[in-house]
C-alpha positions in Angstrom: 0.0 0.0 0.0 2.8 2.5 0.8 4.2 1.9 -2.8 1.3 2.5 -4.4 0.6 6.0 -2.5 4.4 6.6 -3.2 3.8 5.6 -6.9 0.5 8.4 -6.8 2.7 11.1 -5.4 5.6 10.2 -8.1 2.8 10.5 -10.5 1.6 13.7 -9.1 5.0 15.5 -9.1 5.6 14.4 -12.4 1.9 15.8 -14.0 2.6 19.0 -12.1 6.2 19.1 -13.7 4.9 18.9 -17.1 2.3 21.2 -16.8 4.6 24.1 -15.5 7.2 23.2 -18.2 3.9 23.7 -20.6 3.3 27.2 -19.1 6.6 28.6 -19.1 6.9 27.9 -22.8 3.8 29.5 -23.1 4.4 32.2 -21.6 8.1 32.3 -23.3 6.4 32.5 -26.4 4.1 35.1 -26.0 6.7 36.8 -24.7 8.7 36.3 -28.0 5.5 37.9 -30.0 5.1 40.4 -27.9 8.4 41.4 -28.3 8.3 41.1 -32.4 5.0 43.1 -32.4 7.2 45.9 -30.5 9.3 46.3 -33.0 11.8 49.2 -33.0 10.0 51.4 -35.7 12.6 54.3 -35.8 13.4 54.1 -39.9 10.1 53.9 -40.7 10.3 57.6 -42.3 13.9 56.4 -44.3 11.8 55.9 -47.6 10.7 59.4 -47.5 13.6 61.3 -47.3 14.3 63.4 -50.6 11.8 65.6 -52.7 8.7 65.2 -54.2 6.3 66.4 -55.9 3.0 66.4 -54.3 -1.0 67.1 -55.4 -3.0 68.1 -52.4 -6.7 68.6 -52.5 -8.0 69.7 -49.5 -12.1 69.9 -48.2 -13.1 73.6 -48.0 -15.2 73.2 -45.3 -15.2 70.3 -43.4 -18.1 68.5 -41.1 -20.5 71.1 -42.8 -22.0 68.8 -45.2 -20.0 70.6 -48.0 -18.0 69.0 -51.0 -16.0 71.8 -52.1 -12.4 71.2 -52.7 -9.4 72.9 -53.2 -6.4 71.5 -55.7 -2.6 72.4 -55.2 0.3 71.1 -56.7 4.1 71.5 -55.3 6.8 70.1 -53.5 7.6 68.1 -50.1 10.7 67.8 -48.9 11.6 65.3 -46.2 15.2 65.8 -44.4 16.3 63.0 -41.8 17.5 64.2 -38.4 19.2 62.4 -35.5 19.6 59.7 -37.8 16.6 58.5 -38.3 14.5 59.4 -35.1 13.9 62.2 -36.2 12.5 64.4 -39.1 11.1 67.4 -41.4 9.0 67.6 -43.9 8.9 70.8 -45.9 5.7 71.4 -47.7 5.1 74.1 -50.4 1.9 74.3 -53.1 -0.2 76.9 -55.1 -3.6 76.5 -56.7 -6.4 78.6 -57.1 -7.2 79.2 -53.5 -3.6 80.2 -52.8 -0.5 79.3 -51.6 0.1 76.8 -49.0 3.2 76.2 -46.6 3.4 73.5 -43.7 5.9 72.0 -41.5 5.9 68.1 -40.0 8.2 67.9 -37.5 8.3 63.8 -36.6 9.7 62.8 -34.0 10.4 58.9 -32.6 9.8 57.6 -28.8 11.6 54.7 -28.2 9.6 53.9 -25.5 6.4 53.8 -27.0 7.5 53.0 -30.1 5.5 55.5 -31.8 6.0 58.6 -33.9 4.5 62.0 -33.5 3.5 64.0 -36.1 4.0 67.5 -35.2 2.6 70.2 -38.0 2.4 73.9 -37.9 1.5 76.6 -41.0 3.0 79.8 -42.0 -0.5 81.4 -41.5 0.1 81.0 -37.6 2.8 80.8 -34.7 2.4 77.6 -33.2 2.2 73.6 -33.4 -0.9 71.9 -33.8 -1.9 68.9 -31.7 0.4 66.0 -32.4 -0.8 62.7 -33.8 0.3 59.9 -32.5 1.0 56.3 -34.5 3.2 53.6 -35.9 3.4 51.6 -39.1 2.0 48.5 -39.3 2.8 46.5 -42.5 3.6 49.1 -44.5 0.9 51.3 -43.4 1.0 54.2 -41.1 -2.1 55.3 -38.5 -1.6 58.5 -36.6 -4.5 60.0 -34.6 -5.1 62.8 -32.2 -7.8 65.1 -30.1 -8.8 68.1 -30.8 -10.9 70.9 -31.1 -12.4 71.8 -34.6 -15.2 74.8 -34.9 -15.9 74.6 -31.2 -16.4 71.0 -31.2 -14.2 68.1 -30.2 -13.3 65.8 -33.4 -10.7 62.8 -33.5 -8.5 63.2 -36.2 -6.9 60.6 -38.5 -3.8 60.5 -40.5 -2.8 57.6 -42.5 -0.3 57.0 -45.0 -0.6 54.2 -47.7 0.3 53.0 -50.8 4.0 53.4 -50.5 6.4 52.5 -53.1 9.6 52.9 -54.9 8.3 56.7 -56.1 4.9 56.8 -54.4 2.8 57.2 -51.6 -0.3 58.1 -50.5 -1.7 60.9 -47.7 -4.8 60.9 -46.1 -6.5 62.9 -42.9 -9.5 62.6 -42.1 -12.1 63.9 -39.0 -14.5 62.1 -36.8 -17.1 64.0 -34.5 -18.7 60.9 -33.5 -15.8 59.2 -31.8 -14.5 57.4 -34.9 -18.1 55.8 -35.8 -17.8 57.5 -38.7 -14.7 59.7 -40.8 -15.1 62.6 -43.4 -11.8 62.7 -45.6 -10.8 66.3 -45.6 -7.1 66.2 -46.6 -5.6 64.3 -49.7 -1.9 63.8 -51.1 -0.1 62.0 -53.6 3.4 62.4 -53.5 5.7 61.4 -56.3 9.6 61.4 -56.2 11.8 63.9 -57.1 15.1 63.0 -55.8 15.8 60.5 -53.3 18.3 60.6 -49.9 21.0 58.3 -50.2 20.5 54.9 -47.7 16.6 56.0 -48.1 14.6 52.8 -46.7 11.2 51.6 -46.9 8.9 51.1 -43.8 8.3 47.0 -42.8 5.9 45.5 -45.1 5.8 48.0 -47.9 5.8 47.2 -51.5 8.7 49.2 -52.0 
């Protein structure tokens, strides 16, 4: 009889062994994918860098109901900074409702692992609110809070499409808490010159 309860306890240990071993490696691989889906994103801007030339069509008057648009055409100019963590994009256009000039500082956190886009106009003095993002198999999403005609909208910018000498802009506003979206900014960008070393985000067709 004592054999046999030794033999159960033997038994015991043993199922209790495995199923810890079976655990750990669980949790050792999700783990591992955690750490791959936190992937250090800092080049993800490399394929930009260089000039362009860009058509913008931009809503008039957004969340009014309104389809009027506004065409430009003109340049972007993206300069790396910090190698890589950083950097600027120089926009100039013109069309028949004027002349256009913006600034996108972007700038990496290693911690989060996400970029901020950080865009102010020569019509005013300061930054607007910074949207926040990553790429994701090729494809940037970058979105932010703010206030827009005296009401709070969610804003989203994505970026798409991007290839050798290509790429496509997109922002778009949400006063229902991203039920629904209104496109009110469009870009497609195509290459001027390139930056030496220039690289393509992960999962890109580039």
């Amino acid at each position: 009889m004592p054999t046999l309860k030794r033999a159960s306890l033997f038994l015991l240990a043993w199922c209790l062994i495995v199923a810890l071993s079976e655990a750990t490696s669980a949790a050792a691989t999700a783990s591992g994918q955690a750490a791959a889906a936190a992937r250090d994103g800092q080049h993800d801007f490399d394929w930009e860098s260089g000039s362009w030339h860009t058509h913008v069509k931009r809503r008039l008057h957004p969340l009014t109901g309104s389809d009027a648009w506004a065409e430009y055409d003109g340049t972007s100019v993206q300069s790396p900074v910090w190698g890589g963590k950083a950097n600027l994009l120089e926009l100039e256009v013109d069309g028949p409702q004027g002349h256009l000039e913006l600034l996108s500082l972007r700038l990496y956190d290693p911690q989060t692992r996400q970029w901020s886009l950080n865009v102010a106009s020569s019509r005013g003095g300061g930054v607007g609110v910074p949207a926040v993002g990553a790429f994701e198999e090729g494809r940037g999403e970058f979105y932010d809070e703010e206030d827009f005609g005296g009401r709070p909208v969610r804003v989203r910018f994505v970026i798409s499409d991007v290839k050798a000498d290509s790429a496509h802009f997109e922002q778009a506003f949400s006063a229902d808490g991203g039920k629904t979206w209104e496109t009110n900014w469009i870009a497609d960008d195509r290459r001027i010159t390139s930056h030496p070393g220039a690289l393509r985000p992960q999962g890109s067709s580039l």
